[in-house]
C-alpha positions as CSV (number, residue, x, y, z in Angstrom):
1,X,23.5,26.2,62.1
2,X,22.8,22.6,62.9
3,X,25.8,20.2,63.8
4,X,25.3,17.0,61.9
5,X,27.8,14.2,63.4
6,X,27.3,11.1,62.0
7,X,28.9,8.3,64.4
8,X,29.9,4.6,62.6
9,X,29.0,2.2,65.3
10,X,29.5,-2.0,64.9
11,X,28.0,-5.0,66.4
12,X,30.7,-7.4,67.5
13,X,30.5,-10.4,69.1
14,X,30.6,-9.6,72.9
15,X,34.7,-9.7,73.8
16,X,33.8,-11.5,77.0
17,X,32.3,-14.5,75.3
18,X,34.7,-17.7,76.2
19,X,37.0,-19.1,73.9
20,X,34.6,-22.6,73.8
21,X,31.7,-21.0,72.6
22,X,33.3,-19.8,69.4
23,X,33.2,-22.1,66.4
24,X,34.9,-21.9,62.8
25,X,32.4,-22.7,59.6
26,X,33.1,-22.2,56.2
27,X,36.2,-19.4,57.1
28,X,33.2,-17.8,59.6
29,X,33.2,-16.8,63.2
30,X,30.2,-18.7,64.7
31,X,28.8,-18.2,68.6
32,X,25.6,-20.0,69.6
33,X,22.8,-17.8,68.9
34,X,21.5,-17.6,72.7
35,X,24.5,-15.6,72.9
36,X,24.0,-11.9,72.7
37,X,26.4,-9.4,70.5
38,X,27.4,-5.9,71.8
39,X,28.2,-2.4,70.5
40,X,31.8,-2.4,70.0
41,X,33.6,-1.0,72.7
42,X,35.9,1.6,71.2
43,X,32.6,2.9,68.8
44,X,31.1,3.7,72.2
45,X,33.8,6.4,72.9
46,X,32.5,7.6,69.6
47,X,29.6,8.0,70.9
48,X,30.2,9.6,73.9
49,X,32.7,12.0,71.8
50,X,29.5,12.7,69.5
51,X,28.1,13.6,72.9
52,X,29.7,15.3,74.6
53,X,30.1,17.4,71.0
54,X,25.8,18.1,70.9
55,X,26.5,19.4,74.8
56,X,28.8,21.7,74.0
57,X,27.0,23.4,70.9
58,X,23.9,23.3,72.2
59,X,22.5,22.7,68.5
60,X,23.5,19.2,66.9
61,X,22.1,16.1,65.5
62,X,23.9,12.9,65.8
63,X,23.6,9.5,63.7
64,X,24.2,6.7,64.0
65,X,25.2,4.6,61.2
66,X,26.2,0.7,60.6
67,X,27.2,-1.8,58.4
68,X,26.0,-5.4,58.3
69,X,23.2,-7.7,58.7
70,X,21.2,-9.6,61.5
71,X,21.1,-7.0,64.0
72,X,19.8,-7.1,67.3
73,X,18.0,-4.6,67.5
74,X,17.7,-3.9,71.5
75,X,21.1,-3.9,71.0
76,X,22.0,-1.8,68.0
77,X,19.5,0.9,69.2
78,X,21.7,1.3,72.4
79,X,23.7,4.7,71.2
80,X,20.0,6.2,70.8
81,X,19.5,5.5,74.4
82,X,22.9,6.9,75.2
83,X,21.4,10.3,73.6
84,X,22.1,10.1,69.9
85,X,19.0,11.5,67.5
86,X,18.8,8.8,64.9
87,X,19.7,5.6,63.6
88,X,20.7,4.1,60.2
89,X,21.1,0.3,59.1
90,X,22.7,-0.8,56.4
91,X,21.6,-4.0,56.0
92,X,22.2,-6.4,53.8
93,X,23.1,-10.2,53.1
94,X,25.8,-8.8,50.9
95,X,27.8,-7.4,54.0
96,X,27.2,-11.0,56.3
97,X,30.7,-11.8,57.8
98,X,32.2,-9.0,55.6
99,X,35.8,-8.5,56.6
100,X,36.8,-6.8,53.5
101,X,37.4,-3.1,54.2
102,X,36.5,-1.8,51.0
103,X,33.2,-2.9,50.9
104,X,32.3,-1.3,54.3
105,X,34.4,2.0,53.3
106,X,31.8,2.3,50.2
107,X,28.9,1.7,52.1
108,X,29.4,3.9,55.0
109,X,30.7,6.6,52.5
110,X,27.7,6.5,50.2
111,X,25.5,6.8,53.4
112,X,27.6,10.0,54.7
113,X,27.3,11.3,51.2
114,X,23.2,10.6,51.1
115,X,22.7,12.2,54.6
116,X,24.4,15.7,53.3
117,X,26.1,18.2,55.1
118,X,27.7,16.2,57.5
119,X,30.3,18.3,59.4
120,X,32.0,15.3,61.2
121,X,32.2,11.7,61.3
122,X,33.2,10.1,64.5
123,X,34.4,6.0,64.7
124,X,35.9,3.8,67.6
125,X,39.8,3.6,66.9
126,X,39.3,0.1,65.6
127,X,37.0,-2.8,66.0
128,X,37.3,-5.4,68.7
129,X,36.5,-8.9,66.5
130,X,39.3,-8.0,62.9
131,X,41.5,-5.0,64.8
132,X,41.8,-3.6,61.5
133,X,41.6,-0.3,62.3
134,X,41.2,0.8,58.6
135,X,37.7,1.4,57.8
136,X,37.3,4.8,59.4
137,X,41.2,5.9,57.4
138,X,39.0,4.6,54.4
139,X,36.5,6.4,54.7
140,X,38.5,9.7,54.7
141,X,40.2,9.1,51.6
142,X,37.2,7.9,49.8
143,X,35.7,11.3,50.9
144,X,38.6,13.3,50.4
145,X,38.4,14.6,54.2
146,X,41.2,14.8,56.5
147,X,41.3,12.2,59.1
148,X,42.5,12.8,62.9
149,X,43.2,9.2,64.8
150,X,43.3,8.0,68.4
151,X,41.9,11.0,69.8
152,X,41.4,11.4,73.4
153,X,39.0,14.6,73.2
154,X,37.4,16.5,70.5
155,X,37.0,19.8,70.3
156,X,34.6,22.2,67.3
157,X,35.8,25.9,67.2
158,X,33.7,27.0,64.0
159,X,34.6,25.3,61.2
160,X,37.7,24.0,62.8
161,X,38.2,20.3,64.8
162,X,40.5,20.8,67.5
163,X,41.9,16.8,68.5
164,X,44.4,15.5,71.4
165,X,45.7,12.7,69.9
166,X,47.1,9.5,72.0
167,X,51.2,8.8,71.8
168,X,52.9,6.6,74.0
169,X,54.4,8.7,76.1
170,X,52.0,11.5,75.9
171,X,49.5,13.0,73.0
172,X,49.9,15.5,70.8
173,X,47.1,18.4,69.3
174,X,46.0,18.4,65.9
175,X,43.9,20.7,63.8
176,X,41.9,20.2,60.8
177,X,39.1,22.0,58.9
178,X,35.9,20.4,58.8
179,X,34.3,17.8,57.2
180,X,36.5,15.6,59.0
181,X,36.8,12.0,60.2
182,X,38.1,11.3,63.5
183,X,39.1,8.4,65.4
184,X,38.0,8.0,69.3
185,X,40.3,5.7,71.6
186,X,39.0,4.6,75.2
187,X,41.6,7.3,77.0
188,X,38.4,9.6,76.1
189,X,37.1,8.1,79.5
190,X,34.2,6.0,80.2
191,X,31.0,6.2,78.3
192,X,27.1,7.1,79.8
193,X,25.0,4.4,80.7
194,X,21.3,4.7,79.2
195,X,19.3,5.5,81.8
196,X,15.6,4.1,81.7
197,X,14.1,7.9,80.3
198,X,16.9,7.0,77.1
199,X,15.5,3.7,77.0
200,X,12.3,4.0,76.6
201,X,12.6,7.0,74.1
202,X,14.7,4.7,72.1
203,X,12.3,2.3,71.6
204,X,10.1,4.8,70.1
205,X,12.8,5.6,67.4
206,X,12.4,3.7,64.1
207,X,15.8,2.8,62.6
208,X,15.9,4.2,58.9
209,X,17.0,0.8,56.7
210,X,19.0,0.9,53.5
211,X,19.9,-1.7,51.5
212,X,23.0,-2.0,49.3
213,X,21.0,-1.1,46.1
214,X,19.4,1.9,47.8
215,X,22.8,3.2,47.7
216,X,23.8,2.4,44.6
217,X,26.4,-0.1,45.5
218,X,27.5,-3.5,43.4
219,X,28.9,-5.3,46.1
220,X,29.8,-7.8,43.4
221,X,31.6,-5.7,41.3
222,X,33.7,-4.4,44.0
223,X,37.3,-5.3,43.9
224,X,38.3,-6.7,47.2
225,X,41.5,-5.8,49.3
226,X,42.4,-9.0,50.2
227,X,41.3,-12.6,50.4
228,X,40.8,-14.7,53.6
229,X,42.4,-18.0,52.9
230,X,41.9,-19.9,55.9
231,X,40.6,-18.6,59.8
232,X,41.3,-21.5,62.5
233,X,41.0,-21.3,66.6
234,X,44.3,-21.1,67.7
235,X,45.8,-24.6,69.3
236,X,47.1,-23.9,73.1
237,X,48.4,-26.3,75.5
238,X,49.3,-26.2,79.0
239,X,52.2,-28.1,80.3
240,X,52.6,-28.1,84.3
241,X,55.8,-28.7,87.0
242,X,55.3,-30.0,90.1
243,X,57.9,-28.4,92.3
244,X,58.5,-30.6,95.6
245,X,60.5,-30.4,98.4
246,X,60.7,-32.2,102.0
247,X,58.9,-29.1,103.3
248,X,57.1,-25.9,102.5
249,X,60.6,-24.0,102.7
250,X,62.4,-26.6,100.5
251,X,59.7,-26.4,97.8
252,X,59.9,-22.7,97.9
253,X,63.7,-22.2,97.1
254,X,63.6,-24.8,94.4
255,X,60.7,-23.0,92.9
256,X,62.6,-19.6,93.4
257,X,65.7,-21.4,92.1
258,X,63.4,-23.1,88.6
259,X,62.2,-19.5,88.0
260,X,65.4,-18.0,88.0
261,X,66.9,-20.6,85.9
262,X,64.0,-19.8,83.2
263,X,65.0,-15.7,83.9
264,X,61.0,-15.7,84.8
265,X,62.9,-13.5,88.2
């Protein structure tokens, strides 16, 4: 019997984007369009998870599925040219600039629920633009699955997920019966690059697109978790010492000296 992993996969803003192109409007994270979003990082451990998953079974189909609207398309198609079979959009201006966990918890569960069958749902541990790290917890408890976070591998013994969770100061193994929900963290080790042969197949694939109403969902009716009251960048300032001294020996011991009196050594 087939394997059916569905993998939830975000685009972020790209984490390496520099503090002055970001702009606040209207409570809204805005870049300048010329620059490109990303696959969130952790979601890409998903990936690779769901991967490595398909090798070992020999008979799996992974999809992809996401949340939001305005996707970039050469970029949201990169899981299919890391290997994955298929790729679903949810897209909709209902979910622009979401934040709300709940209302991407009931969109990614009725998708899971349309697909059918889905043995296991793979996520990245949490998102690099909110760090919520809720959605994929969410999404268990909507479905009534047991959920498995911060894994570090992934195993499938029959109907069984076999997952080494992260702890600080080791990790621990968990079992649970499948359908299940997992979270992947980046100790899973470095994701595939796409080589060209995945590109080019990917751009063969046509992304399957569902709207809010095609799953049944009143986004407008859904009672939110929590309200965003205000989002500002964060004010920094940098205040410098010059240390002097009649030499380069003299300036060193006061500096040693001003550190130690701040217990910086």
């Amino acid at each position: 019997m087939t394997l059916k992993i569905v993998v939830t996969a975000k685009q972020v803003i790209d984490p390496e984007t520099p503090m002055s192109a970001f702009g606040i409007e209207a409570n809204a994270v805005r870049v300048p369009a010329n620059q490109a979003p990303v696959i969130n990082g952790f979601d890409e451990q998903a990936i690779e998870a769901a991967l490595l998953l398909k090798e070992a079974s020999g008979d799996a189909h992974i999809t992809i599925v996401t949340v939001g609207s305005g996707f970039a398309l050469d970029v949201i198609k990169k899981p299919l040219a890391m290997g994955a079979d298929d790729l679903i959009l949810v897209d909709d201006p209902a979910f622009d600039n979401a934040i709300d966990p709940t209302i991407t918890v009931a969109a990614l569960a009725a998708v899971i629920r349309k697909i059918g069958d889905v043995n296991i749902v793979l996520a990245g541990r949490q998102a690099s633009d909110w760090d919520n790290a809720q959605v994929p917890i969410g999404v268990a408890e909507t479905l009534g699955w047991p959920v498995a976070t911060v894994a570090k591998k992934v195993d499938i013994n029959g109907n069984t997920v076999r997952v080494e969770r992260v702890l600080p100061d080791g990790h621990e193994v968990v079992e649970a019966d499948l359908p299940a929900v997992v979270t992947v963290s980046n100790e899973l080790g470095t994701p595939r690059y796409p080589n060209m042969r995945g590109i080019m197949a990917a751009r063969r694939v046509q992304p399957t697109t569902w709207t809010a109403a095609d799953l049944g969902l009143d986004i407008a009716a859904t009672q939110p978790a929590f309200e965003l009251v205000s989002l500002t960048k964060p004010e920094s300032s940098v205040q410098v010492e010059m240390i002097e001294g009649a030499d380069d020996e003299e300036a060193g011991r006061k500096l040693a000296q001003r550190l130690r009196d701040e217990r910086i050594i």
